[in-house]
ROBA-889894 format. One record per residue (C-alpha): x, y, z; residue in three letters; residue number from 1. Coordinates in steps of 0.5 Angstrom, whole numbers, plus 500, padded with zeros to 3 digits. Example, Ala and Ser with C-alpha at 12.3 -4.5 7.8 and 13.67 -1.06 7.14 Angstrom:
2
525 | 491 | 516 | ALA | 1
527 | 498 | 514 | SER | 2
This chain:
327
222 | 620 | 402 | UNK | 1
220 | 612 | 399 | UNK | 2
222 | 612 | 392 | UNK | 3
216 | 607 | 388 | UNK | 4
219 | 602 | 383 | UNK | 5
214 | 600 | 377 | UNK | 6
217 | 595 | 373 | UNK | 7
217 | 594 | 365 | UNK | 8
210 | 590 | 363 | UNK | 9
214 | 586 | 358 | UNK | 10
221 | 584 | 363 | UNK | 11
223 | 578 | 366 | UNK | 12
221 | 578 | 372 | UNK | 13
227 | 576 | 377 | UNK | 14
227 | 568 | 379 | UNK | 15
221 | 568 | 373 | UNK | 16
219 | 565 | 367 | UNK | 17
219 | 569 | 360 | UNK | 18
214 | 574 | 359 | UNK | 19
215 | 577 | 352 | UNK | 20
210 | 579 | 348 | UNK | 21
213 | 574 | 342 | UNK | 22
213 | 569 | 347 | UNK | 23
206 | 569 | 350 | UNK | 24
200 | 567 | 346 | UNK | 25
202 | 560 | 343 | UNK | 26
197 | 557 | 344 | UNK | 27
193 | 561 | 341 | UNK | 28
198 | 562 | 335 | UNK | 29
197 | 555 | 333 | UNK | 30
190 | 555 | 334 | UNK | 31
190 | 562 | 328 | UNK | 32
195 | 557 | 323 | UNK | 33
191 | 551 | 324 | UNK | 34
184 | 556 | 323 | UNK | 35
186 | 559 | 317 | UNK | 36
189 | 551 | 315 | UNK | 37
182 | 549 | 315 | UNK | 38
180 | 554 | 311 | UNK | 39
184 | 554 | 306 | UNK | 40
186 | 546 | 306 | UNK | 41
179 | 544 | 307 | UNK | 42
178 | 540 | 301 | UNK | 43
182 | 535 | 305 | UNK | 44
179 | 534 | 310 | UNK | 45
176 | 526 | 308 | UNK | 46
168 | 525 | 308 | UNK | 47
169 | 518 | 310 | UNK | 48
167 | 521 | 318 | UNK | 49
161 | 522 | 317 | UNK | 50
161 | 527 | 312 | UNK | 51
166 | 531 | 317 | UNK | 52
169 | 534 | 310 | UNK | 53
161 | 537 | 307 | UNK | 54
159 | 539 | 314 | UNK | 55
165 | 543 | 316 | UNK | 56
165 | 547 | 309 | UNK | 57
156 | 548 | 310 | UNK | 58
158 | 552 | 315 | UNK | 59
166 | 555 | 313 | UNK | 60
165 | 562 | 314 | UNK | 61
163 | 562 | 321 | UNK | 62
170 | 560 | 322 | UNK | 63
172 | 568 | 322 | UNK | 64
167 | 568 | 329 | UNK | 65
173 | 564 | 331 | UNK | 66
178 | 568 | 328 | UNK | 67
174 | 574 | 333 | UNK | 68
175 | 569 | 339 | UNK | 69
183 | 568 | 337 | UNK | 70
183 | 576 | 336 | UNK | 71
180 | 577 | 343 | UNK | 72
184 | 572 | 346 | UNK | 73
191 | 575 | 344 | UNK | 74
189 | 582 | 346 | UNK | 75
187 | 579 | 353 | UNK | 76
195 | 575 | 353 | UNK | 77
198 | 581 | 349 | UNK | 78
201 | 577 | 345 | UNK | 79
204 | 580 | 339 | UNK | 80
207 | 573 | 337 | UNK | 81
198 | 571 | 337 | UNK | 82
197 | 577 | 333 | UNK | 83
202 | 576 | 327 | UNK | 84
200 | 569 | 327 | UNK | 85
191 | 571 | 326 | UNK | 86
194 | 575 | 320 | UNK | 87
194 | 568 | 317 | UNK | 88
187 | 567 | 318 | UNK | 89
184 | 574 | 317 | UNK | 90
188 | 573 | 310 | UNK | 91
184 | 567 | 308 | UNK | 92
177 | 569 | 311 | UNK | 93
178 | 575 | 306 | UNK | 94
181 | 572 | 300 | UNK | 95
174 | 566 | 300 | UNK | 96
169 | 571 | 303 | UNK | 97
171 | 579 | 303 | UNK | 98
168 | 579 | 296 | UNK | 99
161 | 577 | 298 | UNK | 100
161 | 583 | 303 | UNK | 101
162 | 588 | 297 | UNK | 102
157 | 594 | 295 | UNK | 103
152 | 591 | 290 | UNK | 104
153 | 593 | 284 | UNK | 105
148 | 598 | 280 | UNK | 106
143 | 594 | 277 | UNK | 107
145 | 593 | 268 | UNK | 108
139 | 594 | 263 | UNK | 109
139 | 587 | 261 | UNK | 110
139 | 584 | 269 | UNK | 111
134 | 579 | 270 | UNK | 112
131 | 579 | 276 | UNK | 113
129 | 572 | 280 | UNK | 114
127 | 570 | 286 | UNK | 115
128 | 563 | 290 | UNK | 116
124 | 560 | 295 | UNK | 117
123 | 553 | 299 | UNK | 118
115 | 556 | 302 | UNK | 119
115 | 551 | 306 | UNK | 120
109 | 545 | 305 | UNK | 121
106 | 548 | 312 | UNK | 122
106 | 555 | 310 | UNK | 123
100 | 557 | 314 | UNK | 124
100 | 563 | 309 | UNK | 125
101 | 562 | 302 | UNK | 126
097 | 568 | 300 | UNK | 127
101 | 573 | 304 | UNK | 128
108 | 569 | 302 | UNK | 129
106 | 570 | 293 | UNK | 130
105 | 577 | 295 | UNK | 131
111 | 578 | 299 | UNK | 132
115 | 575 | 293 | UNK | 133
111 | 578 | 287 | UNK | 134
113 | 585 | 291 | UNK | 135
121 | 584 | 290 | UNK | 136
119 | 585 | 282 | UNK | 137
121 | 578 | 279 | UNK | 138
122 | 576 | 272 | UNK | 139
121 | 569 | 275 | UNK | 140
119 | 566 | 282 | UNK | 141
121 | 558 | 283 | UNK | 142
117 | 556 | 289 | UNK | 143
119 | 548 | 293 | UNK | 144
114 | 544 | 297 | UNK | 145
108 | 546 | 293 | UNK | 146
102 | 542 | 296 | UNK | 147
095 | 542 | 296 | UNK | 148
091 | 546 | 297 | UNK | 149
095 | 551 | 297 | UNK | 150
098 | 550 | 291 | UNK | 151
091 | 553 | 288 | UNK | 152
092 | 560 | 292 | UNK | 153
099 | 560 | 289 | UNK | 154
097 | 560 | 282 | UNK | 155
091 | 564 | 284 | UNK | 156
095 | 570 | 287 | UNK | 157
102 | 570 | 282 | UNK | 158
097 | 569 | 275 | UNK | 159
096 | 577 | 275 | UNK | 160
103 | 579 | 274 | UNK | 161
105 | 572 | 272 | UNK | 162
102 | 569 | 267 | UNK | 163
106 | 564 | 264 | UNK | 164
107 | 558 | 270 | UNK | 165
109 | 550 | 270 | UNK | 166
109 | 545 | 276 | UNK | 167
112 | 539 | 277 | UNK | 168
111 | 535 | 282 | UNK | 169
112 | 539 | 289 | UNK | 170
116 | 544 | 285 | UNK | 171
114 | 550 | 281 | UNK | 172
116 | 556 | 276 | UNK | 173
113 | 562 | 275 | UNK | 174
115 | 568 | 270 | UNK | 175
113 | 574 | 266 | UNK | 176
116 | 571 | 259 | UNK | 177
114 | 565 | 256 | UNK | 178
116 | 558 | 258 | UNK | 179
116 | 553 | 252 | UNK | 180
120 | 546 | 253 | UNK | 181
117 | 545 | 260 | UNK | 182
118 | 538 | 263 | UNK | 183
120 | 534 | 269 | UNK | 184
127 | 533 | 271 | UNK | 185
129 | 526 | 274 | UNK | 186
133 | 527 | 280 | UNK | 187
131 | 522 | 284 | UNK | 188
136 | 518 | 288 | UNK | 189
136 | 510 | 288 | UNK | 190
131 | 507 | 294 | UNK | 191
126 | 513 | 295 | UNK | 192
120 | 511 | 293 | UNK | 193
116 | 513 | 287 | UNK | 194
112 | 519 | 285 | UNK | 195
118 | 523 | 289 | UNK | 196
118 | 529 | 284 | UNK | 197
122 | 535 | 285 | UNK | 198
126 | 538 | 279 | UNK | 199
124 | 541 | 273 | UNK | 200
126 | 544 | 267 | UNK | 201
123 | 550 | 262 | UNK | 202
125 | 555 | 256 | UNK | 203
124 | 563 | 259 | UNK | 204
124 | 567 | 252 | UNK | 205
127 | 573 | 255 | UNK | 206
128 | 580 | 252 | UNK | 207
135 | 578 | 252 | UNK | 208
134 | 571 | 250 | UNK | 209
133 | 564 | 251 | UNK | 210
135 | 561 | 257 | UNK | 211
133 | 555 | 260 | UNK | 212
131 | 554 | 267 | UNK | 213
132 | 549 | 273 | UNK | 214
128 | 549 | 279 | UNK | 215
130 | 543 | 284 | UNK | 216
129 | 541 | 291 | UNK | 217
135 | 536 | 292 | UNK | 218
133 | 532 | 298 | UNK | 219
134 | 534 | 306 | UNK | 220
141 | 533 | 310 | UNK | 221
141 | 530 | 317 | UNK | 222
146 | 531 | 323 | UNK | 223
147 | 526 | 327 | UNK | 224
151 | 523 | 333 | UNK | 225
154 | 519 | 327 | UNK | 226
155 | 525 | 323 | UNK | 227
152 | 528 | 316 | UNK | 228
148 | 524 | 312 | UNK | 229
148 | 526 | 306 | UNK | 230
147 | 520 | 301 | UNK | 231
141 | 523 | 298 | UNK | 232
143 | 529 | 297 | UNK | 233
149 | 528 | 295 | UNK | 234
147 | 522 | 289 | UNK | 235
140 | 528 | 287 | UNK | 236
146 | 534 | 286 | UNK | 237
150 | 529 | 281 | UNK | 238
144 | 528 | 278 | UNK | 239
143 | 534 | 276 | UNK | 240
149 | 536 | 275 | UNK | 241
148 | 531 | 270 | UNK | 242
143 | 534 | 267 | UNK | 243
147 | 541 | 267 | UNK | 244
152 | 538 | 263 | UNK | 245
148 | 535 | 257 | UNK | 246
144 | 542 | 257 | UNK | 247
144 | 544 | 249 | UNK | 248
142 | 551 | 252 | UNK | 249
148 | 555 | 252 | UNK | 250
145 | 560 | 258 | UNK | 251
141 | 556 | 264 | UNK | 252
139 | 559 | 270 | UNK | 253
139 | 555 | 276 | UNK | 254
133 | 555 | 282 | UNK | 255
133 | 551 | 287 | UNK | 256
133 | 549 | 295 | UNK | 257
140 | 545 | 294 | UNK | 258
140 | 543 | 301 | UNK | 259
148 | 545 | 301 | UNK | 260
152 | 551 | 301 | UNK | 261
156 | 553 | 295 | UNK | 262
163 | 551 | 298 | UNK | 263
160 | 545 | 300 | UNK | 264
164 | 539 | 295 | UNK | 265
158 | 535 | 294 | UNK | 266
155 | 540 | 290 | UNK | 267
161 | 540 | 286 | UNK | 268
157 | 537 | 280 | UNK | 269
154 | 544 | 279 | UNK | 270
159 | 548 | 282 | UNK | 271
163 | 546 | 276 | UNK | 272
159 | 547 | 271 | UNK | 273
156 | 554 | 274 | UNK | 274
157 | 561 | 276 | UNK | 275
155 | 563 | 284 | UNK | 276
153 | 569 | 287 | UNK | 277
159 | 575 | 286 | UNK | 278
157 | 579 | 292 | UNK | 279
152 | 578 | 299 | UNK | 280
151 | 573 | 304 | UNK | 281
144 | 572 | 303 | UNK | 282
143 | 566 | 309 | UNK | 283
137 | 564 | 309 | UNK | 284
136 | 557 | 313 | UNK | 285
132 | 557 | 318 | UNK | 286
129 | 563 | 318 | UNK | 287
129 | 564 | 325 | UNK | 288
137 | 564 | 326 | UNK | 289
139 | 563 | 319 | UNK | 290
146 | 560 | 319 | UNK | 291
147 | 558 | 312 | UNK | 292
145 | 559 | 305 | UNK | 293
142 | 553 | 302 | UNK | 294
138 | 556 | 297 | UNK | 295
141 | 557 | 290 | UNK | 296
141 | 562 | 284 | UNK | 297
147 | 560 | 280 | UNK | 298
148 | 560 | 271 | UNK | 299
151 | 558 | 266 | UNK | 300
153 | 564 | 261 | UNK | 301
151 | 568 | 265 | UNK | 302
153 | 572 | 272 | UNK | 303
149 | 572 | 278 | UNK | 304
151 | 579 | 280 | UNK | 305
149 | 580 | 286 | UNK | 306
144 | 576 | 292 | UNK | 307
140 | 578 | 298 | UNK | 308
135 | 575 | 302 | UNK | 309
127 | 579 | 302 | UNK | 310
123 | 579 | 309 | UNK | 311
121 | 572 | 312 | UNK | 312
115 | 569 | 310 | UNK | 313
110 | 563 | 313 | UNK | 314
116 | 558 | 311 | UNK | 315
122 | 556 | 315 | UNK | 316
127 | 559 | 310 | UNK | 317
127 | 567 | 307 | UNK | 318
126 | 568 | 300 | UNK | 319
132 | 570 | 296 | UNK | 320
133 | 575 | 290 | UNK | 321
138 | 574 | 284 | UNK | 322
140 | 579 | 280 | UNK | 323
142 | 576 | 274 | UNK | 324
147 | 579 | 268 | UNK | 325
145 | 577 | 262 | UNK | 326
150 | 580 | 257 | UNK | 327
């Protein structure tokens, strides 16, 4: 009778190299300790490349994609030292994400409702798109890239529910509350040319009290084999911000394609000086694989309690709705 030998899954072979689980998997060890570095640490990573530090914080949460990887990894090398160390990024990704992801909470008396979104100059429906957003039931509606003739087929078909609204430029704001104080806002960055006009600012005589609105549509960010060029973007959020600042309104509500995502340092300037979303995801750029949020709902005196994206419209961004907390 032969006797079968099954040697341990995890013994030395004889002649052999280690083979533990503690010892197997380093490189992907080091790869979790340096993903979950980023992700913590990614306010040093300079601008001065090309904007390196504005691109890797754009689009910081799919850094937990990686993390998947890594996981998958570690099971294949079956690793435990890979397992331990993927703890140190799942930790991260949870602390700066995990709360997004959170149930939305239960709508409150005194919320605001509000909608956002870039329409798109080459909306080919701009009927069908006032529709979809007046569906979500908004208090205010901010739109970007208006341009005739469909800025006439806007008004027309949001003046029903909304009877008070105010354009500037290629921005506009639509509510069913007064609007007073309405006026353009200057955010136009040095070296684009005049008749540029993309902000504004207005006073919504809310049931539960004035606020003053901002709609902005900060200039577009491009990704080249140099890197992010950002320059505009960057000198219109500071702008803005600056405008935030000197606000005499205790509460403001902020609408807006900021072109930037809220972890993106370039739009500190606004961060610092207002409330985000406390949960959802909502990305909403673009809209046929949407891998970012650059449409912004954020206050002062006030919390944006939860965001959430409506269906797709003829723009290349999905609408974004807001639930604002008034109290």
């Amino acid at each position: 009778m032969s006797l079968v030998k099954f040697s341990h899954p995890f013994r030395t072979p004889r002649g052999g190299h280690p083979s533990s689980p503690w010892s197997r998997g380093r490189a992907v060890a080091v790869a979790a300790v340096l993903t979950s570095a980023l992700m913590v640490f990614h306010g040093v990573v300079p601008n001065g490349l090309g904007g390196l530090g504005s691109l890797l914080e754009s689009f910081l949460p799919w850094l937990g994609v990686v993390v998947v990887v890594l996981l998958v990894l570690a099971l294949v090398r079956r690793s435990a030292l890979a397992l331990v160390a993927l703890l140190l990024p799942v930790a991260a990704w949870t602390y700066l994400f995990g709360g997004l992801l959170l149930p939305a909470p239960e709508p409150g008396a005194d919320d605001l409702v509000v909608v956002q979104h870039n329409v798109s100059d080459e909306n080919s429906d701009p009927a069908g798109t006032a529709r979809a957003l007046a569906d979500a039931g908004p208090d205010l509606i901010a739109l970007q890239e208006l341009v005739s003739p469909a800025l006439a087929v806007y008004e027309e078909a949001l003046a029903p529910d909304y009877p008070y609204r105010t354009v500037r430029g290629t921005v506009g704001l639509w509510s069913k509350h007064p609007l007073t104080d309405a006026g353009p806002l200057d955010i136009k960055p040095r070296g684009i040319e005049e008749g540029w006009n993309r902000g504004l600012r207005a006073v919504a005589h809310t049931p539960h009290g004035a606020a003053a609105v901002y709609v902005a549509h900060l200039p577009s960010v491009r990704v080249r084999a140099s890197g992010l060029a950002s320059s505009w973007r960057d000198e219109s959020a500071g702008l803005l911000g600056d405008a935030v600042a000197a606000e005499e309104l205790n509460r403001v509500i902020l609408l807006g394609d900021l072109n930037g995502t809220v972890d993106d340092r370039a739009l500190d300037p606004l961060t610092d000086r207002l409330e985000v979303a406390e949960r959802g995801v909502a990305l909403s750029f673009p809209t046929a694989f949407p891998l970012a949020r650059i449409d912004q709902v954020m206050a002062r005196d006030a919390r944006v309690r939860h965001i959430r994206t409506l269906p797709a419209t003829g723009s290349d961004h999905l609408p974004v709705a807001a639930r604002i907390a008034l109290d």
